[in-house]
C-alpha positions as CSV (number, residue, x, y, z in Angstrom):
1,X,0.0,0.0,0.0
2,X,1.3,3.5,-0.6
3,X,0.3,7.0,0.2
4,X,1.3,9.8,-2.2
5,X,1.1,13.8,-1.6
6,X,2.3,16.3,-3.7
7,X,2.2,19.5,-4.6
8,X,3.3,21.4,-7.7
9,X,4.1,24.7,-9.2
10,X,4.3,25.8,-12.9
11,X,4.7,28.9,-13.5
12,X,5.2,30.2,-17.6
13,X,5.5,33.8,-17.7
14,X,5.8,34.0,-21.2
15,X,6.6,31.4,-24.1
16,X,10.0,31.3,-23.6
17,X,10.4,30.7,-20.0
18,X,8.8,27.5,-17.5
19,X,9.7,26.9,-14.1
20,X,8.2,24.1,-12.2
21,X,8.5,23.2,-8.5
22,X,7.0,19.9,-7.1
23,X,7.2,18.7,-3.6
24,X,6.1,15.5,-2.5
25,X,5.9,13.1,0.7
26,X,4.9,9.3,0.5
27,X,4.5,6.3,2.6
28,X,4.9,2.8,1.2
29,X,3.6,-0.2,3.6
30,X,4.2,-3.9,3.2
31,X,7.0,-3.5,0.2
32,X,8.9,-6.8,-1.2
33,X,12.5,-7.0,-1.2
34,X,14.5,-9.2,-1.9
35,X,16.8,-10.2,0.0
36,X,19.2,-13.9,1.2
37,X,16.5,-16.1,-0.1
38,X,14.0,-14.3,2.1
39,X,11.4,-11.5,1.2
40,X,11.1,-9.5,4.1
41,X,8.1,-6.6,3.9
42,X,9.3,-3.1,4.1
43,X,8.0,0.1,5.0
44,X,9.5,3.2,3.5
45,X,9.4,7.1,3.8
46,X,9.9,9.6,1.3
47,X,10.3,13.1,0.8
48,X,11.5,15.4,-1.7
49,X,11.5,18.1,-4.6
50,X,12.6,18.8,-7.8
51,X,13.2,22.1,-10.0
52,X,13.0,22.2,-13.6
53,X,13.7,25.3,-15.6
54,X,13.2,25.2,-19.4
55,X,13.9,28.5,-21.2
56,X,13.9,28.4,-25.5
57,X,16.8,30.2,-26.3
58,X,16.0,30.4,-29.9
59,X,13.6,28.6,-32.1
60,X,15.6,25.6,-32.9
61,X,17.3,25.6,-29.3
62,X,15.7,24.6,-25.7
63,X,18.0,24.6,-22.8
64,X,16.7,22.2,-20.2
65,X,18.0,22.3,-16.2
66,X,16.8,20.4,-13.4
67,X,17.6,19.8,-10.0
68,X,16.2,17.3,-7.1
69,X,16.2,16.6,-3.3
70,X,15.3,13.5,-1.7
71,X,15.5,11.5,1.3
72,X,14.1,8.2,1.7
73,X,14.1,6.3,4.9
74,X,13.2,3.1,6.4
75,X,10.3,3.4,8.7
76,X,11.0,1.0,11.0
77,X,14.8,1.9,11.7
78,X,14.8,5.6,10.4
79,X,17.9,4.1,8.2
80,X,18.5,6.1,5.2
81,X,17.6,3.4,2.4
82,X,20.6,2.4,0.5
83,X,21.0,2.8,-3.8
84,X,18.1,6.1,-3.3
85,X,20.0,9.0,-4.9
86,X,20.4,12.0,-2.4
87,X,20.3,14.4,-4.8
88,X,20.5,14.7,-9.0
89,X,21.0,17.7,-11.3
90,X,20.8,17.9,-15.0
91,X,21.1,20.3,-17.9
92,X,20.8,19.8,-21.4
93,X,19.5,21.3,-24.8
94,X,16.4,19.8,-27.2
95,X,16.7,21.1,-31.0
């Protein structure tokens, strides 16, 4: 079972310009992982955000950038939960 909440922004001042901001907080109950031939259940708990930027510098060219937060624990232990990325940041171009 899991419980999702989030809450997002997208703001486009003009055609050339988008920002977006998203927050979110979830709650996952009775997950499956694997494990030494067992499959314990897991709970987890998760929070983050993410800010994406997207401006079109000129008709053929869009620059892209985007940048996240999040934390993801183990309910039971308050354990950060291994091979969950902390943060991520990207930037590119679309033609």
């Amino acid at each position: 079972r899991m419980r999702n909440v989030e809450l997002a922004f997208d703001l486009r001042p003009h055609e050339q310009l988008r920002t977006a901001l998203n927050l979110y907080r979830y709650r996952a109950h009775d997950l499956y992982v694997a494990g030494n031939g067992e499959v314990p259940l897991a709970e987890r708990d998760g929070r983050g955000g993410e800010l994406e930027l997207s401006w079109l510098a000129a008709p053929a060219l869009r620059v892209e950038a985007s940048a996240s937060l999040a934390r993801v624990v183990d309910s039971r232990t308050g354990v950060q939960v291994p091979y969950t990325p902390r943060q991520s940041a990207k930037l590119g171009d679309k033609d």
